[in-house]
N, C-alpha and C positions, 0 to 999 in steps of 0.2 A: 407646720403652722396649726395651731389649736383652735378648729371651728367652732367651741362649745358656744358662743354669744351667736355667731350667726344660724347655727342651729336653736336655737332658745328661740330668737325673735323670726326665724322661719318658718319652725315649728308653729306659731302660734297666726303667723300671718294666711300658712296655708287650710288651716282650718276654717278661720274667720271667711278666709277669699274664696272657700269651695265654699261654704253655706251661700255667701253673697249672691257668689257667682249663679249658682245652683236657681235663686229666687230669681235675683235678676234674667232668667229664659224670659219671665213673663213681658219684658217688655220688649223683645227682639221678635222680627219677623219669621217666616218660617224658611228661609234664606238658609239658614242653618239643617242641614240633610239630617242630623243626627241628634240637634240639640234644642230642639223647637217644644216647646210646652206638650204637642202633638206626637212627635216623637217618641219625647219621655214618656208618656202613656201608653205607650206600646213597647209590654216587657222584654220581645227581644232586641229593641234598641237599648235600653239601658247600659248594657257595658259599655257601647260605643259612646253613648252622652255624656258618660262618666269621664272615660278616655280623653274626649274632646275639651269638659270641664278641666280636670286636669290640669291637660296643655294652657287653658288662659290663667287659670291661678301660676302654675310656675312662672309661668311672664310676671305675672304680678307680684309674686314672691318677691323675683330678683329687682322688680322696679323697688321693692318697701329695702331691699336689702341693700340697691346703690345708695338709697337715699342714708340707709346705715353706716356705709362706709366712707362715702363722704364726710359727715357730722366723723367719724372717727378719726380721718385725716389732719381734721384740725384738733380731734379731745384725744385719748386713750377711746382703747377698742372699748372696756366695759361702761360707755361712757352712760348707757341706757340703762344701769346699774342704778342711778342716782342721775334723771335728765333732767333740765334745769328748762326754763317757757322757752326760750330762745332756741333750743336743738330741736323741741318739738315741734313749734311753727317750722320750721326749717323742711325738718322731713316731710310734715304734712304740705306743707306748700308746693314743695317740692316733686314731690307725690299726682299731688293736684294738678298741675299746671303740667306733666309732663303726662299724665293720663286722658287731657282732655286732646293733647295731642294727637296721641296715639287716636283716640276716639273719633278726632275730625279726619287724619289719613285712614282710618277703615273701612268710615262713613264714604269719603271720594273714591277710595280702591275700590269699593262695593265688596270688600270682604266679609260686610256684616249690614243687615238695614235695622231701623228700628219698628215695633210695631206704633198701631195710634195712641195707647197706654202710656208709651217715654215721652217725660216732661222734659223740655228741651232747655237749656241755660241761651238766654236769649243774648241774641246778636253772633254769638257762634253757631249757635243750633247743634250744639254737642248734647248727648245723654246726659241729663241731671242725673240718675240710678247708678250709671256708673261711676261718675266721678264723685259722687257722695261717699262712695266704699273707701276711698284716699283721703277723705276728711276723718274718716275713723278708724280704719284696719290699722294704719300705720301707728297710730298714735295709742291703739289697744296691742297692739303686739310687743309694742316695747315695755308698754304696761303689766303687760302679764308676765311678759319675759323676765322683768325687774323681780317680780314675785319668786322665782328660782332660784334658790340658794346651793 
């Protein structure tokens, strides 16, 4: 099977998502051993922040990538070659709604807290920082990815 589409819009969603990811410390508690604003300023944690980063971008990769393969189930794979409003609401909603998920179980797991900084989307009390990144990574990824000839 020929990856070259999911690598294109990979490629570009895991850059977008480590920069995000990267800003977004600032509004997470120090909850995080390795990846706390506090941390990263202390240069021999850096590899391990990085490390850590990483790990959530790959998650996020593959969440921008079901949302890919979905919309491809019902088009052609290069469908993001030429996407049309309706694939892109699709992904990004999609995106969205299954991020803020993820964000309210991490929130309960206590896998992750927020600091006073994170604006919360009210009535859930999920991160607004993070679920913004799924109102535009996905929809910039398939964008750039499209620019690849």
């Amino acid at each position: 099977m020929n990856l070259r589409h999911e690598l294109r819009i990979g490629f570009f969603a895991y850059l977008l998502m480590f920069l995000w990811e990267s800003w977004q410390l600032l509004f997470f508690t120090d909850s995080f051993a390795y990846s706390s604003p506090q941390a990263i300023k202390s240069l021999s944690l850096i590899p391990a922040a990085v490390w850590v980063i990483s790990i959530w971008v790959l998650t996020d990769v593959l969440l921008i990538l079901s949302a890919y393969w979905i919309v491809s189930l019902i088009k052609v794979r290069n469908w993001y070659l030429n996407p049309n409003k309706n694939e892109l609401i699709f992904m990004t909603s999609y995106c969205f709604i299954v991020s803020m998920i993820s964000d309210k179980i991490g929130i309960n797991m206590n896998w992750w807290a927020y600091s006073e900084l994170m604006p919360l989307i009210p009535i859930i009390n999920t991160g607004l920082i993070p679920s913004l990144a799924f109102l535009f990574i996905p929809y910039l990824s398939v964008k750039l990815a499209s620019m690849i000839k």
